[in-house]
Rosetta silent file (secondary structure, phi, psi, omega in degrees, C-alpha in Angstrom):
SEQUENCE: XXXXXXXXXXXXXXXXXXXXXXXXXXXXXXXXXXXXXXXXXXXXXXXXXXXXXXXXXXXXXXXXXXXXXXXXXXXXXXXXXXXXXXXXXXXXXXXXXXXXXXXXXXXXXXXXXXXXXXXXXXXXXXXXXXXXXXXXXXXXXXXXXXXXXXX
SCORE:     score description
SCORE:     0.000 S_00000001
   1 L     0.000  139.605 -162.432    0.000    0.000    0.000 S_00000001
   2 L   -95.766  152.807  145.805    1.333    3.226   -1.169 S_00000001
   3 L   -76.833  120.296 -169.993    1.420    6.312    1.181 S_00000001
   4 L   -86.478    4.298  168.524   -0.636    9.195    0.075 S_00000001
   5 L   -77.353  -17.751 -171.712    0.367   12.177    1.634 S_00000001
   6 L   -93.431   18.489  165.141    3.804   12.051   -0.014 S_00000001
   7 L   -55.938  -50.443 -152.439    1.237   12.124   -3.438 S_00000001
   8 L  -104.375   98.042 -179.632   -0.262   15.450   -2.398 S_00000001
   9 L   -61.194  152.669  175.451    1.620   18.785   -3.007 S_00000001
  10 L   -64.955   -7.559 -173.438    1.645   20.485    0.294 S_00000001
  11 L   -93.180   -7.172 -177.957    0.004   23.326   -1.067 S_00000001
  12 L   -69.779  -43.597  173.995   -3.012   20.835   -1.996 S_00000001
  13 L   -56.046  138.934 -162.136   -3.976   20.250    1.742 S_00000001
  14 L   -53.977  131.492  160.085   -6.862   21.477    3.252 S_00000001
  15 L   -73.725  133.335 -173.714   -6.339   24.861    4.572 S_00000001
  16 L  -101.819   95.669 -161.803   -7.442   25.741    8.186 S_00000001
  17 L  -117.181  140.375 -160.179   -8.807   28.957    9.315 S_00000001
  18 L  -121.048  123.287 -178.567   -9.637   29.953   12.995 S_00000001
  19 L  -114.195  116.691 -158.332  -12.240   32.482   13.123 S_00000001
  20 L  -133.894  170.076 -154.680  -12.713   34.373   16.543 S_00000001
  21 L  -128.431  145.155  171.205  -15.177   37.165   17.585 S_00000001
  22 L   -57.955  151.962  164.897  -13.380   40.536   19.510 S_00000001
  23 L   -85.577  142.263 -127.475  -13.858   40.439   22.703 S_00000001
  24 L   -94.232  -14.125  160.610  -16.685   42.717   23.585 S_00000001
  25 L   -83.180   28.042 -145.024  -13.860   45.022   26.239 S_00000001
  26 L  -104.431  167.111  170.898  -11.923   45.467   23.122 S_00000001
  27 L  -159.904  157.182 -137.399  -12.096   49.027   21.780 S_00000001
  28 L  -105.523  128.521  164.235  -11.234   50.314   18.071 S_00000001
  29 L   -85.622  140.509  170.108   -8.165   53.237   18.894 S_00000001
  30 L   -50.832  156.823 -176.799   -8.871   56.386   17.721 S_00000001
  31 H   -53.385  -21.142 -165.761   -6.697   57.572   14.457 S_00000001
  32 H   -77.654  -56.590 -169.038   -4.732   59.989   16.759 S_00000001
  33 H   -57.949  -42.814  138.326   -3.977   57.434   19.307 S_00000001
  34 H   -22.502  -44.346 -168.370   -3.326   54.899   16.274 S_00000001
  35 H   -70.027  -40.886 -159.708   -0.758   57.372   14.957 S_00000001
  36 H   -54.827  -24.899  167.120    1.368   57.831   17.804 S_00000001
  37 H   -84.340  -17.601  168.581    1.949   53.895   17.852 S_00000001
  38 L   -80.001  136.600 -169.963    2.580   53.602   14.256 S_00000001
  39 L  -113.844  158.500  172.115    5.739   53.053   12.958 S_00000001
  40 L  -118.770  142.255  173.426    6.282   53.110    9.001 S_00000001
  41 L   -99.606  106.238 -158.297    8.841   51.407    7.088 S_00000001
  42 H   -67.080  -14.432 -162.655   10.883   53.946    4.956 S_00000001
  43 H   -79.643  -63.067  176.096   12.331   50.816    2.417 S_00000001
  44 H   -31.626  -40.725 -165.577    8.244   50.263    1.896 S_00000001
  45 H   -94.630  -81.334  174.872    7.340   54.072    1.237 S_00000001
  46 H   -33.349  -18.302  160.810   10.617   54.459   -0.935 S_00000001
  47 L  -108.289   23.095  173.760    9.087   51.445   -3.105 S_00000001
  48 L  -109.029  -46.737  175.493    5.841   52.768   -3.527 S_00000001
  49 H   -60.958  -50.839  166.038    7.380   56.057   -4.398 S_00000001
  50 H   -53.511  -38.196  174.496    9.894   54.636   -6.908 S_00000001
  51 H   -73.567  -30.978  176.991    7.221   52.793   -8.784 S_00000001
  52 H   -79.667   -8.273  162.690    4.924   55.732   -9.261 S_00000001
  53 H   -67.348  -28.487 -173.711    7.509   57.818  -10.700 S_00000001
  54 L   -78.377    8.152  175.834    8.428   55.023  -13.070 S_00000001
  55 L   -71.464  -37.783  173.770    4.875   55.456  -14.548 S_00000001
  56 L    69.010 -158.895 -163.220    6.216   59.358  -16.068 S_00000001
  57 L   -84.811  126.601  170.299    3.617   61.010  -18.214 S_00000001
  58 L   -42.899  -42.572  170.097    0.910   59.004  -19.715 S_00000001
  59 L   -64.665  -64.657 -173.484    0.788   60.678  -22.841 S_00000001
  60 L   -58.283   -4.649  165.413    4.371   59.791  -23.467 S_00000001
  61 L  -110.823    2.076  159.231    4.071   56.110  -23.274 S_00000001
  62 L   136.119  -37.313 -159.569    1.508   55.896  -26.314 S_00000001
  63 L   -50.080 -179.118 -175.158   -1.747   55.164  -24.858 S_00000001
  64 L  -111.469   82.515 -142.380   -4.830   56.649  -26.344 S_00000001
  65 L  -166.150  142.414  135.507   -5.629   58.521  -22.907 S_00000001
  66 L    92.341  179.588 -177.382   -5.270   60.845  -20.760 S_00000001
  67 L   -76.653  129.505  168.959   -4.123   64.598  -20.912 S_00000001
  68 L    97.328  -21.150 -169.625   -2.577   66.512  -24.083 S_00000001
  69 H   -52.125  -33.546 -169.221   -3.530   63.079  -26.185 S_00000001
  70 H   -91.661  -18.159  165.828   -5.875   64.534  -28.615 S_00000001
  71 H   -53.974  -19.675 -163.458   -3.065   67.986  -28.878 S_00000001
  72 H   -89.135  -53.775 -145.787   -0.529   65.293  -30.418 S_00000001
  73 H   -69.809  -64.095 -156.142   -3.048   63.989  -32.865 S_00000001
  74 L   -53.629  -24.951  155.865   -5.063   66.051  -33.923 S_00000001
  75 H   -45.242  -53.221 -178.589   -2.387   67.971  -36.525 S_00000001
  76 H   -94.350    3.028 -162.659   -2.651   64.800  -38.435 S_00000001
  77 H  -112.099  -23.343  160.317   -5.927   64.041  -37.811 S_00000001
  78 H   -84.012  -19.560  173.980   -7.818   66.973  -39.257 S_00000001
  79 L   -70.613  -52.245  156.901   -6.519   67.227  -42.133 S_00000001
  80 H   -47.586  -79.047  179.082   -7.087   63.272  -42.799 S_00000001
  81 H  -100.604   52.592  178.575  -10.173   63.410  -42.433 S_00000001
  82 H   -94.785  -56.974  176.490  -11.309   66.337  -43.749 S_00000001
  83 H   -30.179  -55.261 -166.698   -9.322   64.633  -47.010 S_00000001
  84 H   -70.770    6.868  176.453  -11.355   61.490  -46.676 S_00000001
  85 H  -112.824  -12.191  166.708  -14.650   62.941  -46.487 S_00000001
  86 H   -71.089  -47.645 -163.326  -13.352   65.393  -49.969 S_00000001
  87 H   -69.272  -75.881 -144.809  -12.256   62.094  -51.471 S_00000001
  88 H   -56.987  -22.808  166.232  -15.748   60.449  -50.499 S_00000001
  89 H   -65.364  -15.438 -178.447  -17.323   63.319  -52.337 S_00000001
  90 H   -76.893  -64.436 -149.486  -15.373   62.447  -55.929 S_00000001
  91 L   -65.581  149.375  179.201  -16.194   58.788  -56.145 S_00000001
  92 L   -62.118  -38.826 -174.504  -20.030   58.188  -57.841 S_00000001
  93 L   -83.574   -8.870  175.837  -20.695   55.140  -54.891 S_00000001
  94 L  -108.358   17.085 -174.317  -20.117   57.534  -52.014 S_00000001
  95 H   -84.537  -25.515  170.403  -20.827   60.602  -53.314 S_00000001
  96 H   -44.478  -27.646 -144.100  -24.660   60.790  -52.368 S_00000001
  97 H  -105.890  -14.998 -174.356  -23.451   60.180  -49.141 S_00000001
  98 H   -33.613  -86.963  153.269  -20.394   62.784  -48.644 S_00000001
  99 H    13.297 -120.788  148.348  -22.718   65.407  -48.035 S_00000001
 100 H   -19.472  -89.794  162.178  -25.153   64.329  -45.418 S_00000001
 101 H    17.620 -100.259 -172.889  -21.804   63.026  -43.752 S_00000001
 102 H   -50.566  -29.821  168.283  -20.035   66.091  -43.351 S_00000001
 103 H   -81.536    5.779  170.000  -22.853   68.077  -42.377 S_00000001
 104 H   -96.809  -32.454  178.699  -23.354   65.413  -39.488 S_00000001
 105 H   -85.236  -33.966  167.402  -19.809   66.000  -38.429 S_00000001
 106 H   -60.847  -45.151 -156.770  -20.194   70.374  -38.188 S_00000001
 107 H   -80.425  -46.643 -171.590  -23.428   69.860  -36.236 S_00000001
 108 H   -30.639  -51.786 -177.817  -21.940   66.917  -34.025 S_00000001
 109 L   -82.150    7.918  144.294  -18.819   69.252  -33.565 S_00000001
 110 L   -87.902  -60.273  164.947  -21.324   71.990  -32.892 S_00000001
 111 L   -60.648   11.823 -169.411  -23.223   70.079  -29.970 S_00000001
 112 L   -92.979  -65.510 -140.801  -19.455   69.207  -29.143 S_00000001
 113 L   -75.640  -34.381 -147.056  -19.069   72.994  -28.539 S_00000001
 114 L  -101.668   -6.332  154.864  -22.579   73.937  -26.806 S_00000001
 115 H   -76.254   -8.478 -162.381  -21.804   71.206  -24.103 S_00000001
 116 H  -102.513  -27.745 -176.355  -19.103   72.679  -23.650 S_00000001
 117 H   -79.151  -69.446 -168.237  -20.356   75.912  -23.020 S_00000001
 118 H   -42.489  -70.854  175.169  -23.397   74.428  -20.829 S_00000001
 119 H   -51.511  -36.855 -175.008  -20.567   72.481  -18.773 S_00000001
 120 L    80.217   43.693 -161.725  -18.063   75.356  -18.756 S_00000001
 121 L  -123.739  109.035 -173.188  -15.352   72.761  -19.882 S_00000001
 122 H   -77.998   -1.790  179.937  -12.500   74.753  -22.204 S_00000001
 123 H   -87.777  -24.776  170.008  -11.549   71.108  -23.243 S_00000001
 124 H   -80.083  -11.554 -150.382  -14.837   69.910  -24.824 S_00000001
 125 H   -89.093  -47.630 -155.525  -15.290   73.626  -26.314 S_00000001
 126 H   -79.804  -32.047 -171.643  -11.815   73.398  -27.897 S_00000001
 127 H   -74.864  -85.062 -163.322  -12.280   69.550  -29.031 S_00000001
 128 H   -30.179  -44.222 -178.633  -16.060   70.424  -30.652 S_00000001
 129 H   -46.440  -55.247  167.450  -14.313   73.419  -32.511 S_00000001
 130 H   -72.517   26.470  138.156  -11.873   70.974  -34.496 S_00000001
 131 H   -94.035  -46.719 -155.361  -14.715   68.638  -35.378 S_00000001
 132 H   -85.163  -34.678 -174.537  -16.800   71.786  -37.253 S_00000001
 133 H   -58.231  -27.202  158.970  -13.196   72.743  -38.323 S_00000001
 134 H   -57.183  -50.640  134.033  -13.004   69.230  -39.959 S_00000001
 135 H    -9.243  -72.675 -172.573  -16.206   69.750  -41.399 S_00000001
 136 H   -79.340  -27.219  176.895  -16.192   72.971  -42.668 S_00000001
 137 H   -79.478  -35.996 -168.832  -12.623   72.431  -44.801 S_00000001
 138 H   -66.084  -45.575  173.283  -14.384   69.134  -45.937 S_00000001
 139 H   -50.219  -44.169 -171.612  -17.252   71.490  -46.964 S_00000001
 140 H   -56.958  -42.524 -169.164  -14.915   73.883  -48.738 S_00000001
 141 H  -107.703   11.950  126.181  -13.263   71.406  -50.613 S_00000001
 142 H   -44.518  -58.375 -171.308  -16.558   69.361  -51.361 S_00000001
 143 H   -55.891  -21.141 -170.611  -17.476   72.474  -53.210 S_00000001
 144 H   -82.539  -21.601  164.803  -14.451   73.206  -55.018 S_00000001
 145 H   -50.899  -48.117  174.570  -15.171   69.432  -56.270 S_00000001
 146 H   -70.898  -43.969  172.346  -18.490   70.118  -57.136 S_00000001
 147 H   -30.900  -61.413 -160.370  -17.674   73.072  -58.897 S_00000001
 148 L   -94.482    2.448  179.903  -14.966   71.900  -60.995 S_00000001
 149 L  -127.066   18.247  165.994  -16.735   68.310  -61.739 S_00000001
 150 L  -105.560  -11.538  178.107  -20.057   70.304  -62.964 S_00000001
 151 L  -105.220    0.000    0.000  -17.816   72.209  -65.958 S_00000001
């Protein structure tokens, strides 16, 4: 007959837990009276601090987050798609739709701005502005399209 405990990782065995109720003269110390007995461990507090510095600025490790992210972007990003909504106005299957489009992105990026107002928030006011600014150059240069594809 084999033995079976040496089968059985030790970490497999039933765990025991002793559950006990305060004793009812026990009283909770106040925080002041806590402090004066606590001692802190500076090698703990020196590794709490060292890791949150090694997060550094948020923006600067790529995510799509956080403060300043849409300040980086946005240089390349209005211009794109102002293009792709000019472009969508050229081709014959998207051109019905170009239109309608773009005037859905100036009002969106108008209700962008009047939440912004309503909230008092200079970051949605400033965000809504570049969506009608995306818009309105998509408008401009829908027209110069239409123009120049009706002669």
């Amino acid at each position: 007959m084999t033995n079976n405990n040496n089968l059985i990782p030790k970490e497999n065995f039933k765990k025991v837990e002793e559950v006990r109720e305060i004793d009812s003269k026990y009283e909770t110390p106040s925080f002041e009276e806590f402090m004066k007995t606590y001692e802190s461990d500076e090698g703990i507090i020196e590794s709490y601090e060292d890791e949150f510095k090694s997060y550094g600025d948020i923006r600067i490790k790529g995510t799509y987050y956080g403060p300043g992210f849409w300040d980086d972007i946005k240089d390349v990003v209005k211009p794109v798609a102002s293009g792709v909504l000019i472009a969508a106005s050229v081709f014959p299957p998207t051109a019905p739709m170009a239109m309608p489009i773009t005037l859905g992105v100036v009002g969106a990026g108008m209700a962008t701005v009047g939440a912004g107002h309503v909230i008092d928030s200079e970051g949605l006011k400033e965000i809504g502005n570049d969506i009608v600014e995306i818009g309105a150059c998509a408008r401009d240069g829908q027209g110069v399209t239409e123009s120049s594809m009706g002669k």
